[in-house]
SERO-4910 file (N, C-alpha, C, O; in steps of 0.05 Angstrom, whole numbers):
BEGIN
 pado doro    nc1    nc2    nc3   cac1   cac2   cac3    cc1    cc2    cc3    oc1    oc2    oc3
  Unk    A    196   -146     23    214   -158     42    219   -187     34    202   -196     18
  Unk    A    238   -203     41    245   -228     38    237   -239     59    246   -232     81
  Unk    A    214   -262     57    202   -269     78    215   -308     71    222   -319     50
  Unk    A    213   -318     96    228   -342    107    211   -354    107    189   -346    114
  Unk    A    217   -383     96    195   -405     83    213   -424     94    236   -424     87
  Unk    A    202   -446    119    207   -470    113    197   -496    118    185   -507    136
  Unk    A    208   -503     91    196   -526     70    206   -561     81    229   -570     79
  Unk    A    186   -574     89    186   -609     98    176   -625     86    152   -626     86
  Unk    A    189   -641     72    192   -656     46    214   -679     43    237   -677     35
  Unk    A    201   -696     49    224   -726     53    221   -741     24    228   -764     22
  Unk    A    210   -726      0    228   -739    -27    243   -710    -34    237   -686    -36
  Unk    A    273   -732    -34    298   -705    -40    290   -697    -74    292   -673    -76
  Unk    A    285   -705    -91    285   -688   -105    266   -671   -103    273   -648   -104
  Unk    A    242   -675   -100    218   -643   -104    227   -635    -85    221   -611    -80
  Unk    A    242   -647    -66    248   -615    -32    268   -599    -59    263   -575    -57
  Unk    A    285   -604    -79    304   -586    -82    287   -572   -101    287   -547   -101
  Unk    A    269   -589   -122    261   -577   -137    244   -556   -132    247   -536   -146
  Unk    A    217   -556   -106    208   -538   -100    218   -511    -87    206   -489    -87
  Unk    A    241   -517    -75    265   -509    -55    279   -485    -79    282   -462    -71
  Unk    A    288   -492   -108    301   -473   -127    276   -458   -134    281   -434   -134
  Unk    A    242   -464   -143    226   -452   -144    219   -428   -119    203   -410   -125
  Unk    A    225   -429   -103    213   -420    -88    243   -386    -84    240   -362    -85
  Unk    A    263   -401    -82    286   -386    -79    288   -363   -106    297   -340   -105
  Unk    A    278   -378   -128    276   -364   -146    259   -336   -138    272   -315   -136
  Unk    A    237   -336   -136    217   -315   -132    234   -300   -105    226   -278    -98
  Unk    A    250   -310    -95    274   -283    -70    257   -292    -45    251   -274    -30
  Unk    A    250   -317    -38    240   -328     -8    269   -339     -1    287   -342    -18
  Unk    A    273   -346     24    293   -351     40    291   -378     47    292   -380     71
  Unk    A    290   -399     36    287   -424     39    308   -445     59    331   -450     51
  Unk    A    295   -456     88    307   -479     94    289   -506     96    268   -511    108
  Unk    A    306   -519     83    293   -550     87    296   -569     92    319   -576     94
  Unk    A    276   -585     97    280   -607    123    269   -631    106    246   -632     98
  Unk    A    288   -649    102    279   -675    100    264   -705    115    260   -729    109
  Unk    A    261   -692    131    257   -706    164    234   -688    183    238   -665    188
  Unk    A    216   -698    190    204   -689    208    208   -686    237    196   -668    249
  Unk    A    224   -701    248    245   -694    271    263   -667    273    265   -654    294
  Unk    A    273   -660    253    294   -638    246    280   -610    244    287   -588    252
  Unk    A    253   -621    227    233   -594    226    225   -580    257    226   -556    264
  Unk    A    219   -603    270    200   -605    297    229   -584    312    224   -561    316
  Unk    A    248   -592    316    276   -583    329    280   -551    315    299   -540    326
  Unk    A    269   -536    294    266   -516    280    244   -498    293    245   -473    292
  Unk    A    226   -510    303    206   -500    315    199   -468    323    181   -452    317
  Unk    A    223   -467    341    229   -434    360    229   -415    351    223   -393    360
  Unk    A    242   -426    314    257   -403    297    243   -393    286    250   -373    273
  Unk    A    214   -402    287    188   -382    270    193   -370    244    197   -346    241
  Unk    A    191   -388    224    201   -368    199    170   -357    198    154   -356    216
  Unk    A    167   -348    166    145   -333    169    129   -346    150    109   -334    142
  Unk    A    134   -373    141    119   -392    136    120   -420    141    135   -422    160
  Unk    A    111   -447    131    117   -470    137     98   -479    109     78   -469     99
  Unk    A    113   -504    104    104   -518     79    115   -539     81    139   -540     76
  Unk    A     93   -570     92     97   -589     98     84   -606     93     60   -600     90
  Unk    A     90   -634     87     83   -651     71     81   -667     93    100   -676    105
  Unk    A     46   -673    102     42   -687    128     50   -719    133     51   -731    154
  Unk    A     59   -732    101     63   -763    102     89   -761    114     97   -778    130
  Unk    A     99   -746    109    139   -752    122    139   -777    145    125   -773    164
  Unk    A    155   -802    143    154   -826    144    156   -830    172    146   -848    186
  Unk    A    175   -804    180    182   -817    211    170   -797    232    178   -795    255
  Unk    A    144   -777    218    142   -767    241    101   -755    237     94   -751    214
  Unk    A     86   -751    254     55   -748    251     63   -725    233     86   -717    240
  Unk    A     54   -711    211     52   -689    202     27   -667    220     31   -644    228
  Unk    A      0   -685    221    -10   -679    237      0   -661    267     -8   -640    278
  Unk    A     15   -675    271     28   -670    300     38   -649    302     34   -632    319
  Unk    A     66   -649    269     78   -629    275     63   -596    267     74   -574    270
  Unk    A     40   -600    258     23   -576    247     16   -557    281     22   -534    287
  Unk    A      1   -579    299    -15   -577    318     15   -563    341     10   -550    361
  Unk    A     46   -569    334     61   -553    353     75   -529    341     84   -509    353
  Unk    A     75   -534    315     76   -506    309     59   -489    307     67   -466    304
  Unk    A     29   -496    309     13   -470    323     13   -465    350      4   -444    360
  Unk    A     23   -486    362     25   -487    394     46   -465    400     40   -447    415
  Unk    A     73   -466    387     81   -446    392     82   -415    378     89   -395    390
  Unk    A     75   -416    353     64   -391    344     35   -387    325     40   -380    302
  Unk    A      3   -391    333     -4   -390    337    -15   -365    297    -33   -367    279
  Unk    A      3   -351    301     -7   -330    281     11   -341    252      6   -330    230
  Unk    A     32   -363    256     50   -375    228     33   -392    205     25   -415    204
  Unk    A     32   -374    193     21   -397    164     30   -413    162     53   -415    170
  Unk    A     15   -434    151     18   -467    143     11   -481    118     -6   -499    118
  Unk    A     18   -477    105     10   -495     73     23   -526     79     46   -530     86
  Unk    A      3   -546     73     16   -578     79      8   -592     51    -13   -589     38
  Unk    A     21   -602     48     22   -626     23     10   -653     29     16   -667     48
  Unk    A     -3   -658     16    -12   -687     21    -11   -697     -7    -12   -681    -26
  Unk    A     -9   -739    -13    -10   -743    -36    -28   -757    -36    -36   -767    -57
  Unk    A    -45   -765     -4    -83   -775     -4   -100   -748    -11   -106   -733      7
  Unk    A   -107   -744    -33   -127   -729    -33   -164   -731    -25   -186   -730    -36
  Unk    A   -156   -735     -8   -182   -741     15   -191   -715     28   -175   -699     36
  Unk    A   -220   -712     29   -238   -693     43   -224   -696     79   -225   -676     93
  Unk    A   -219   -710     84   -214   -726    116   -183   -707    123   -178   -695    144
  Unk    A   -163   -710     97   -143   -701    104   -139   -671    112   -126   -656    127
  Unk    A   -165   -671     84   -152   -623     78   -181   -619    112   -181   -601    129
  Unk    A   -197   -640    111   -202   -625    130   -199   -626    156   -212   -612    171
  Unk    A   -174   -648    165   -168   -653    196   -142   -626    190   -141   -611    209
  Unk    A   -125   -618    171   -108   -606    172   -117   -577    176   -105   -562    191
  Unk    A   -142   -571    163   -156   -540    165   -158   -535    191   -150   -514    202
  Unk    A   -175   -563    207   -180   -553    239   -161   -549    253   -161   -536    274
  Unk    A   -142   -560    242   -114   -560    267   -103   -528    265    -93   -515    283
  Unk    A   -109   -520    238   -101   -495    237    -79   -480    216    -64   -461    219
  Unk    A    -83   -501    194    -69   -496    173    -83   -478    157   -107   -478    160
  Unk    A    -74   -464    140    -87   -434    117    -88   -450     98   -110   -446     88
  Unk    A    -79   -464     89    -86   -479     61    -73   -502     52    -52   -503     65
  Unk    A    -75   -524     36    -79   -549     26    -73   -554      0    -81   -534    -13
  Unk    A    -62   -569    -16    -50   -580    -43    -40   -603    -44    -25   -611    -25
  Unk    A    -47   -621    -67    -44   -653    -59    -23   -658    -87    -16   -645   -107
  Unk    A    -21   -674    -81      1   -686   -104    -11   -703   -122    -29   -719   -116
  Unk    A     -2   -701   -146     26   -689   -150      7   -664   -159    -16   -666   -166
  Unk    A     26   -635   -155     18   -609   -172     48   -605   -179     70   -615   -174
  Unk    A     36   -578   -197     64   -563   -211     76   -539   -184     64   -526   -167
  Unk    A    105   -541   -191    116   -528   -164    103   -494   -171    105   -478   -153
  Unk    A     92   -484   -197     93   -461   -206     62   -460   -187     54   -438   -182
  Unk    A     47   -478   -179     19   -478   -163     31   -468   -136     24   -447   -124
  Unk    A     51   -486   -129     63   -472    -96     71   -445    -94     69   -429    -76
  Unk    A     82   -441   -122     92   -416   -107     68   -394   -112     67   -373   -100
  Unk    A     56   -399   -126     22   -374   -121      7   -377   -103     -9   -360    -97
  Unk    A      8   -404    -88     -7   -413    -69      5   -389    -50     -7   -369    -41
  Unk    A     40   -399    -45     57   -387    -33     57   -355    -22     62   -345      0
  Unk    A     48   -345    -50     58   -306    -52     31   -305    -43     30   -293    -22
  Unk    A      6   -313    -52    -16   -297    -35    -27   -303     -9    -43   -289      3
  Unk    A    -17   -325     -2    -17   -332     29     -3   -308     44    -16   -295     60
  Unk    A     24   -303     38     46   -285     51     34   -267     43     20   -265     63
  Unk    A     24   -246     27      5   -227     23    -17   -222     39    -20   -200     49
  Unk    A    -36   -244     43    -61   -236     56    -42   -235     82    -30   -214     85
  Unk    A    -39   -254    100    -24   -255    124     -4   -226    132     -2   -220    156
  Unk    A      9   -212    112     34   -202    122     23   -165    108     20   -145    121
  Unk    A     20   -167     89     13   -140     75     -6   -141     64     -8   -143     39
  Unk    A    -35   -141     89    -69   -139     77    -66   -106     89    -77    -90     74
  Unk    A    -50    -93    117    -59    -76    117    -45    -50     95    -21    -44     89
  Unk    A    -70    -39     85    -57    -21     74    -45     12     75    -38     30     59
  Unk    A    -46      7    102    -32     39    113     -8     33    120    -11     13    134
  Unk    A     16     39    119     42     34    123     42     53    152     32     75    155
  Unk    A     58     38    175     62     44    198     95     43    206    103     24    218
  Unk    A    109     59    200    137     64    198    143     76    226    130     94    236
  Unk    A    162     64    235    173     76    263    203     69    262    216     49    257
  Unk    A    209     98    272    244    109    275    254    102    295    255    118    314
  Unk    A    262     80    296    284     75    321    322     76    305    337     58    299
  Unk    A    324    101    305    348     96    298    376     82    304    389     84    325
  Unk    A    381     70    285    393     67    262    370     52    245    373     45    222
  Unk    A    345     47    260    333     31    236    308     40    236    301     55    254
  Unk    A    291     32    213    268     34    206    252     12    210    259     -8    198
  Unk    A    226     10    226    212    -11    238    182     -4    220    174     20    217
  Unk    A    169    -26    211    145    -23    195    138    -49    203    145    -72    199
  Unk    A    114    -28    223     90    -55    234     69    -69    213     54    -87    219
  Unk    A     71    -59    194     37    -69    172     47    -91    168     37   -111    177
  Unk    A     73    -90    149     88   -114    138    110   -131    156    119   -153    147
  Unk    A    120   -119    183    129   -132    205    153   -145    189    161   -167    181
  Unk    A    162   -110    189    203   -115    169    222    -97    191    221    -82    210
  Unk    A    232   -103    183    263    -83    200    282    -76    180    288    -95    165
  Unk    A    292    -57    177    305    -44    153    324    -33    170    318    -34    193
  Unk    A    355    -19    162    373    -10    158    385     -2    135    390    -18    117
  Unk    A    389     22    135    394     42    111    380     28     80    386     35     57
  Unk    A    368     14     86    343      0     65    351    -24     55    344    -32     33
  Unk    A    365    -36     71    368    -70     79    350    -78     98    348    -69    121
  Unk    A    337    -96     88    320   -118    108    341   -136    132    362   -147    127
  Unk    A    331   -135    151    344   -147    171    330   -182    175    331   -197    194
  Unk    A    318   -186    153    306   -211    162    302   -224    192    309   -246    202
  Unk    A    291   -205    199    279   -220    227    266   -242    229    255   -247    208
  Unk    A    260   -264    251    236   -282    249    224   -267    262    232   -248    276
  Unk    A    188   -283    255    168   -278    278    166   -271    303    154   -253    314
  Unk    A    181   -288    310    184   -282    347    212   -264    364    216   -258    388
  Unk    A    232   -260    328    245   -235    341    234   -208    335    243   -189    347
  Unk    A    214   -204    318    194   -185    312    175   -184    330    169   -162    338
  Unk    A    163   -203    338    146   -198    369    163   -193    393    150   -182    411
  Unk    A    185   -196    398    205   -185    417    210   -163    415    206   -150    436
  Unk    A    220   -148    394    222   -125    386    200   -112    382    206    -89    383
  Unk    A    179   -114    378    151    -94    376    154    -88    416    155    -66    427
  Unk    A    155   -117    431    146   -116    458    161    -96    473    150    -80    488
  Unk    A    191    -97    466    207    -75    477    205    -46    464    215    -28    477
  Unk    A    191    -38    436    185    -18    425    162    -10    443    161     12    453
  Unk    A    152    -21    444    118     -9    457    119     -5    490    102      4    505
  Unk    A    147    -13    495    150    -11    526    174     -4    528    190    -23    526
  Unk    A    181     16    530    218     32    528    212     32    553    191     36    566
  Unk    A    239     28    559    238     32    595    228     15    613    239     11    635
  Unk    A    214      8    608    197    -18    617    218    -52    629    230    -67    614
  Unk    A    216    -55    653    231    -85    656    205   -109    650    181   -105    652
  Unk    A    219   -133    642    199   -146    637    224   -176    649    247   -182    642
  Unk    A    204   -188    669    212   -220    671    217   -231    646    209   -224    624
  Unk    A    235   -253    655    227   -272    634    203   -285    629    200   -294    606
  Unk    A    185   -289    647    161   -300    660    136   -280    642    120   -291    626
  Unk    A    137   -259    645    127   -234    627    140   -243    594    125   -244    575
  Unk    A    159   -247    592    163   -250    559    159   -271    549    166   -275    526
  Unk    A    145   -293    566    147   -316    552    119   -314    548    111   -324    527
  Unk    A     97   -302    567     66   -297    562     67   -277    538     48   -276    522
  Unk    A     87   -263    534     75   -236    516     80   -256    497     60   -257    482
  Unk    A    105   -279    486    109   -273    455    100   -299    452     83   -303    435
  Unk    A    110   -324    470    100   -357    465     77   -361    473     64   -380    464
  Unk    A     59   -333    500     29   -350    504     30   -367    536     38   -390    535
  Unk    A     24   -360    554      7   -374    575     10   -400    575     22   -411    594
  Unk    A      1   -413    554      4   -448    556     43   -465    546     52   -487    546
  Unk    A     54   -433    538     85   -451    538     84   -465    555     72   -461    576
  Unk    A    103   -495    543    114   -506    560    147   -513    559    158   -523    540
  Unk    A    159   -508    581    189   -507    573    207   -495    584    196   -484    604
  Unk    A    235   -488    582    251   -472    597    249   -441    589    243   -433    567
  Unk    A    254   -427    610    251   -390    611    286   -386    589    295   -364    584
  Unk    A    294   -403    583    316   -396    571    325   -389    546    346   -379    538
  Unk    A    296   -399    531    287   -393    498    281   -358    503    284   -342    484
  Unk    A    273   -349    530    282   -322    528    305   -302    523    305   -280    513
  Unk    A    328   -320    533    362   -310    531    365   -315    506    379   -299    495
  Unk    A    353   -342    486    370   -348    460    360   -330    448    376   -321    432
  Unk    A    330   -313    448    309   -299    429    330   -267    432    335   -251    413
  Unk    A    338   -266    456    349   -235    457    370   -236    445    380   -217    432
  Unk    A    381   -262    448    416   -264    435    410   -255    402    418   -237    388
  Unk    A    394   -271    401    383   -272    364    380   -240    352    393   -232    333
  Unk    A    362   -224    364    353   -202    363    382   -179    362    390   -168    342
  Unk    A    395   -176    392    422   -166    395    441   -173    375    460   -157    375
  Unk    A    443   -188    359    462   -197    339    450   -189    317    463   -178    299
  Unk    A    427   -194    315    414   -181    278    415   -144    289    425   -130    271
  Unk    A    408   -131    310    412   -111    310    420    -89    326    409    -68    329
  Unk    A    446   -100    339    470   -102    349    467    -55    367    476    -47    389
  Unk    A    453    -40    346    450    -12    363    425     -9    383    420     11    397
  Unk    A    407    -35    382    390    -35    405    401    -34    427    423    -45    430
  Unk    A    390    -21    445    405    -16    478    390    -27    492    380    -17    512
  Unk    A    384    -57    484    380    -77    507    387    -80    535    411    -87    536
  Unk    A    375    -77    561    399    -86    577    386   -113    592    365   -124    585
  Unk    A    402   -121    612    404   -147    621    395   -142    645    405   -121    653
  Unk    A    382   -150    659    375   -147    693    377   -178    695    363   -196    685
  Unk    A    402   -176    713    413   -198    720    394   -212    744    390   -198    764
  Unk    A    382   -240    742    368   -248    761    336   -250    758    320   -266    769
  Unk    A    329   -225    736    303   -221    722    293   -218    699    272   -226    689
  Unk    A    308   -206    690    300   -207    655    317   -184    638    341   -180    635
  Unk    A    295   -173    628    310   -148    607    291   -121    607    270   -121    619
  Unk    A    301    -98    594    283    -79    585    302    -58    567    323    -49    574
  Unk    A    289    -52    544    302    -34    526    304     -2    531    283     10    529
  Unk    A    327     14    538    340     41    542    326     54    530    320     44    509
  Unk    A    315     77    534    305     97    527    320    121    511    314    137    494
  Unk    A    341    117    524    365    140    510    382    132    499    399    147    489
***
């Protein structure tokens, strides 16, 4: 599958240079020169992050600690160019998978890269395929396929979609979808629920979503 990498890096050249390495090997690269811009990216859950904690105008730190805040299970590879015991290890506790300091060769990121997304995404080795037609849903590696196109989903439209798979028929608040997919401690508007369905309904437009006006949603059975 083509899995979604994105990359925070405020010197423009290695953002591009690591940015064509990375695209090379068939990852889906967006990048942020700015730590503000990343932080505002947040929702979209790719299915990795690779961030360079000095970025000038914003804690790297910080921004590690809210993107586990809001997804909790997203890998994190961070760059640093202090190679200090203090740094790899305030970044480990916060909850990053792994560490690389500068300068390295971009050919280090991207192996760092492929076996991170490996252990994380395809450690299990029994393939779990489910027919929701028109498409093909595989929980091990957490892909969505049509006629054997990847639908590149994010994270959290793949946890939306497992939630309404595992519950056909089922209504669910928005109040209910924000505990199942963001977690108990969100904080924020119930409305990142409407953009997450919009997102989902548009990548795969023969789901029979419906709308319960006033309360939430639940996916058709027939």
């Amino acid at each position: 599958m083509s899995y979604s990498i994105f990359l925070v890096e405020d010197e423009q050249n290695l953002n591009d240079l690591l940015t064509k390495y990375l695209e090379k090997e068939g990852f889906k690269v967006t990048s942020f020169t700015n730590g503000e811009n990343a932080r505002q990216a947040i929702h979209e859950t790719p299915h990795l992050w690779v961030l360079d904690i000095m970025v000038p105008d914003f804690d790297g730190y910080q921004l590690i600690k809210e993107i586990k805040a809001a997804s909790s299970d997203t890998p994190v590879i961070f760059i640093s160019a202090r190679d200090t015991d203090i740094d790899r290890v305030l970044g480990l506790e916060l909850g990053s998978d792994d560490y690389i300091s500068k300068p390295f060769l971009p050919r280090e990121l991207v192996i760092r890269v492929q076996k991170l997304l490996t252990r994380v995404y395809e450690s299990s080795s029994v393939k779990t395929s489910v027919q929701l037609p028109p498409y093909t849903i595989d929980e091990s590696v957490r892909s969505v396929s049509l006629n054997n196109e990847n639908l590149n989903l994010t994270s959290k439209e793949f946890d939306l979609l497992l939630l309404f798979l595992h519950n056909k028929g089922q209504a669910f608040s928005r109040e209910q979808m924000i505990e199942h997919i963001w977690g108990s401690d969100y904080f924020g508007t119930d409305r990142v629920v409407d953009d997450l369905v919009r997102r989902l309904r548009k990548k795969m437009p023969d789901l029979k979503i419906e709308t319960i006006y006033g309360y939430g949603y639940r996916m058709l059975t027939g």
